[in-house]
C-alpha positions as CSV (number, residue, x, y, z in Angstrom):
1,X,21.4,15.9,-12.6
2,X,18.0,16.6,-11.7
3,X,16.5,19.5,-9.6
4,X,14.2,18.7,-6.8
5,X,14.5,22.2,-5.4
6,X,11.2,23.4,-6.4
7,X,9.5,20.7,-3.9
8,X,9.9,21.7,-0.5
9,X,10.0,18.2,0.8
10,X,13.2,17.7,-0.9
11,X,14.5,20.3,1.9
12,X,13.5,18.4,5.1
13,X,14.2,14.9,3.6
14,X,17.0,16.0,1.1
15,X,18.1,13.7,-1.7
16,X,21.1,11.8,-2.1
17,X,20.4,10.5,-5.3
18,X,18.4,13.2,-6.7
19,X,18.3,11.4,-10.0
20,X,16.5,8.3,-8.4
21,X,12.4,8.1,-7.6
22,X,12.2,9.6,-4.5
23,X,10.0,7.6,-1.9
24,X,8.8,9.5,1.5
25,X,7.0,6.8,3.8
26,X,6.8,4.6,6.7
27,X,6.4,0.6,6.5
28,X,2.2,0.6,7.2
29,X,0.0,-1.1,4.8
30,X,-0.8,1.5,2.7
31,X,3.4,2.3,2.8
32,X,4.3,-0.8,2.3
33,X,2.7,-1.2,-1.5
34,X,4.6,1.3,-2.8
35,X,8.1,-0.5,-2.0
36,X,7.1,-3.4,-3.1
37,X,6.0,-2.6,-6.4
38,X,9.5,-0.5,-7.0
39,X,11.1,-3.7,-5.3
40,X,9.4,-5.6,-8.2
41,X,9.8,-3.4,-10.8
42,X,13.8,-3.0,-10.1
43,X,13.9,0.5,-10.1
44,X,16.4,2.9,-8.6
45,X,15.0,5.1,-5.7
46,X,15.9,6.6,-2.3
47,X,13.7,6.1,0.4
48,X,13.0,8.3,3.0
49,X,11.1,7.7,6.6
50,X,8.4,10.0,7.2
51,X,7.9,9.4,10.9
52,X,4.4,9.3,11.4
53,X,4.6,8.6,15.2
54,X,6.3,11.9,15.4
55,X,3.3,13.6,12.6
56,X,5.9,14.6,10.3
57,X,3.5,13.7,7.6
58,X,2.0,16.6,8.8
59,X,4.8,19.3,8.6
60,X,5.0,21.9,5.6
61,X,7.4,20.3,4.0
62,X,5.0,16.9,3.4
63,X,2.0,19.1,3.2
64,X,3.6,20.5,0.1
65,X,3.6,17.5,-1.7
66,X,0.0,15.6,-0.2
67,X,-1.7,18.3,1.3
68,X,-3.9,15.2,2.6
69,X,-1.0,14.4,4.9
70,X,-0.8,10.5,4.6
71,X,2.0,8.5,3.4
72,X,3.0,7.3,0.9
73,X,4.6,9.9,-1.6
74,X,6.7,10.1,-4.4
75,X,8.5,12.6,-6.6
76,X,9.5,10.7,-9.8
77,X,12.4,13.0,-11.6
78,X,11.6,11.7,-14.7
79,X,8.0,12.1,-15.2
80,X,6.5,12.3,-18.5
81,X,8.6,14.6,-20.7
82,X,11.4,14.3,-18.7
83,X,10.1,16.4,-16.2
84,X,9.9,16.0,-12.8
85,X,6.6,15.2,-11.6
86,X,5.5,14.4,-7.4
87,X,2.4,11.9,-6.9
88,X,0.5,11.2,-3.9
89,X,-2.3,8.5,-3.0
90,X,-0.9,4.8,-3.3
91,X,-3.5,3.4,-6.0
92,X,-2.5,6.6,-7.7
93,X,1.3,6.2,-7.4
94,X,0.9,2.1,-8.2
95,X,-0.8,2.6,-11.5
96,X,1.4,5.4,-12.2
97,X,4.7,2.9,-11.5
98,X,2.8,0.0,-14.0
99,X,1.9,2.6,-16.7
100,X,5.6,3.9,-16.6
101,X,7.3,0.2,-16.8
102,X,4.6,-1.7,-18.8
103,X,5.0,-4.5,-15.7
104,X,2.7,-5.6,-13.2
105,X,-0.6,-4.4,-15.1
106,X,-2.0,-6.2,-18.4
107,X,-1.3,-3.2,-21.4
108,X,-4.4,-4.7,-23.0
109,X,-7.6,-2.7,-22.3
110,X,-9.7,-4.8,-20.7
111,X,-7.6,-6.3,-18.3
112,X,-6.1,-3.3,-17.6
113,X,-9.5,-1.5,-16.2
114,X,-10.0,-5.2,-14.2
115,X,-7.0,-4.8,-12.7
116,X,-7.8,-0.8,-12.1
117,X,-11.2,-2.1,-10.5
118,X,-9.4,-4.4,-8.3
119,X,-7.3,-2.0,-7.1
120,X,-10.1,0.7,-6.3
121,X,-11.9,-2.0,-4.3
122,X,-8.6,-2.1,-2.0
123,X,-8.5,1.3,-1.9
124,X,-12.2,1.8,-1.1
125,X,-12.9,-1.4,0.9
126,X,-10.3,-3.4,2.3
127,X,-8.2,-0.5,3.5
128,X,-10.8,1.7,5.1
129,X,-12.8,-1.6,7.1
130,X,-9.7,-3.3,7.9
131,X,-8.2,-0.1,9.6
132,X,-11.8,0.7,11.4
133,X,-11.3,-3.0,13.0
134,X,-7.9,-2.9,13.9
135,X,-9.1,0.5,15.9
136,X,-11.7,-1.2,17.4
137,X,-10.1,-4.3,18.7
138,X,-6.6,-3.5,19.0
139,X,-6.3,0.5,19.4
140,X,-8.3,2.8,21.4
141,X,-11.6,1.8,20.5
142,X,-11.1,-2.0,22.2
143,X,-11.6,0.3,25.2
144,X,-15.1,1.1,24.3
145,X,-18.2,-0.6,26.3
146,X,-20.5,-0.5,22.8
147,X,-19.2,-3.5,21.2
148,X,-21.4,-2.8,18.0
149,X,-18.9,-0.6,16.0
150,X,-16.2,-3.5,16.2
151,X,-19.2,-5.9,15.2
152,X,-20.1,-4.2,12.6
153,X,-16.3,-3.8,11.2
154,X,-15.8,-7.5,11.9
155,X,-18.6,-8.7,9.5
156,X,-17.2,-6.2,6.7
157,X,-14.0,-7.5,7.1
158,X,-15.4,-11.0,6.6
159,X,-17.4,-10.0,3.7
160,X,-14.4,-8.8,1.8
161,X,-12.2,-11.8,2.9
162,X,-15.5,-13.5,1.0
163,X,-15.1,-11.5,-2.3
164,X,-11.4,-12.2,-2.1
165,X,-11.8,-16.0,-1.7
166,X,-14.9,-16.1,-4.5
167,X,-12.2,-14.2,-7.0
168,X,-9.1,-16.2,-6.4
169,X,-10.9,-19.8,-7.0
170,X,-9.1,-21.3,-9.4
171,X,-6.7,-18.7,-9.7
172,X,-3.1,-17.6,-7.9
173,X,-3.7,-14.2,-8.2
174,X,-6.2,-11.2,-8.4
175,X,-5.4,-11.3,-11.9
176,X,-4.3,-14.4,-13.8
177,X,-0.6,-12.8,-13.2
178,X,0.7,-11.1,-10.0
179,X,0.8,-7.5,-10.2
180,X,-0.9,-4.5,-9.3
181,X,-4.2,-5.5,-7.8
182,X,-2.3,-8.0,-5.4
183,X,0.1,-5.6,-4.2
184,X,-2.5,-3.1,-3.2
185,X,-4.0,-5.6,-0.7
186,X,-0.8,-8.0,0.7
187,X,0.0,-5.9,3.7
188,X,-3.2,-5.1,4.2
189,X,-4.5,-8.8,4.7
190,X,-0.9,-9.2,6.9
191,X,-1.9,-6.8,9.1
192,X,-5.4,-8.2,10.0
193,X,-3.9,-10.9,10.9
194,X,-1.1,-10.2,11.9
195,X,-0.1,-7.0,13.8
196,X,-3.9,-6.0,14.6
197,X,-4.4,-9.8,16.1
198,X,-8.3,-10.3,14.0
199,X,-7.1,-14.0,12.8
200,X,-9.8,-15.2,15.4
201,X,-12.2,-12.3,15.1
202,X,-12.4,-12.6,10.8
203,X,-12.7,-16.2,11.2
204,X,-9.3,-16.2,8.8
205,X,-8.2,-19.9,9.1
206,X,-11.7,-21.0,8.0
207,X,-10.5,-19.8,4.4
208,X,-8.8,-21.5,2.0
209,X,-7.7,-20.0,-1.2
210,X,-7.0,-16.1,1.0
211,X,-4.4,-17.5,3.4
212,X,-2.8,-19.3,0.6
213,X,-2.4,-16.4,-1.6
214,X,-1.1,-14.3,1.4
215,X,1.2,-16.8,1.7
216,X,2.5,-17.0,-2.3
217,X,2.7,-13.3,-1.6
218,X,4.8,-12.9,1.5
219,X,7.1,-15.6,0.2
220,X,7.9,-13.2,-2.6
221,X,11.6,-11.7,-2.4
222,X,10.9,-8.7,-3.6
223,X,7.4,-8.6,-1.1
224,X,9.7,-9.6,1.9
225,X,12.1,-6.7,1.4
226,X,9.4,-3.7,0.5
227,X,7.9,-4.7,3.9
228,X,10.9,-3.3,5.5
229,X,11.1,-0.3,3.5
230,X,11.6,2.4,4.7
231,X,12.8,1.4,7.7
232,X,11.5,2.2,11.1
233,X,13.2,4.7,13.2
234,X,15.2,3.1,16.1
């Protein structure tokens, strides 16, 4: 059986099933991606909810393991050699879980770095200017009499719906197959719409090819049950 004792975050949130991937998280967008690509891949693992309402992402025992204090994590017990190895960052923990499985990202080169670059631009782009406007117009910052930082984040966000609709034209997925790249941005584009309430503001429904992705997405078993995971206290 493996041993997790030399991660302190095994201590707070201890495993069950130490000899399963061991997911510490809560069911945001950047969460989210990392339970549906083990929902995907069929992989054993234990989930555990990190309460970020309550900042327990920011508690020793998370720190230990992403000293940057977001969510998700992941200590895998069989990491390369056999040994155990912990991961932060979700790009980072996504191309991990492909690499390890051969699934969800083309083994040949090329594709492989498309699908990398595709998967950078979520991480760099779509999280960052999505989050800024669900601040701005659903969080504290709808409260603020300058309207120009929520303009400003508006038109990004529509930009980047308009890179997303430009790649998916004549295509399904980010790729020609679903993996990786489309996983990274799913609850992302959800939550625009959906929980931050921009449908209107990003000008979503005047789109074609984006909403019906999101929708061959969400429609996925595998997509509807990550969502969930881990679930929320209460």
């Amino acid at each position: 059986m493996p041993d997790l004792s030399a991660f302190p975050i095994a201590s707070r949130w201890p495993a069950k099933y130490p000899d399963r991937l061991q997911l510490y998280s809560f069911p945001t967008p950047n969460g989210v991606k990392i339970s549906i690509a083990l929902e995907e891949l069929e992989l054993p693992y234990e989930p555990h909810t990190v309460d970020i309402g309550k900042n327990e992402s920011w508690t020793p025992e998370f720190l230990s393991l992403n000293p940057n204090g977001k969510i998700p994590a992941i200590i895998d017990p069989d990491g390369p050699g056999g040994k155990p190895l912990g991961l932060f960052e979700s790009g980072a923990i996504l191309l991990y879980l492909a690499e390890k499985t051969g699934r969800l990202m083309s083994q040949e080169p090329a594709r492989r770095y498309e699908t990398i670059q595709w998967v950078f631009f979520q991480m760099a782009a779509i999280g960052p200017m999505f989050g800024q406007v669900g601040f701005f117009h659903k969080f504290a910052g709808r409260d603020y009499e300058d309207k120009r930082p929520l303009e400003r984040y508006r038109d990004e966000a529509q930009r980047l719906l308009g890179v997303l609709e430009t790649r998916l034209e004549g295509r399904d997925w980010i790729m020609d197959e679903y993996g990786i790249a489309d996983i990274s941005m799913l609850g992302w584009v959800r939550n625009l719409v959906g929980f931050y309430g921009a449908r209107d503001l990003v000008a979503f429904d005047d789109l074609k090819r984006v909403p019906a992705w999101l929708e061959r997405g969400l429609a996925r078993p595998a997509v509807q049950r990550g969502l969930d995971i881990p679930k929320r206290p209460g």
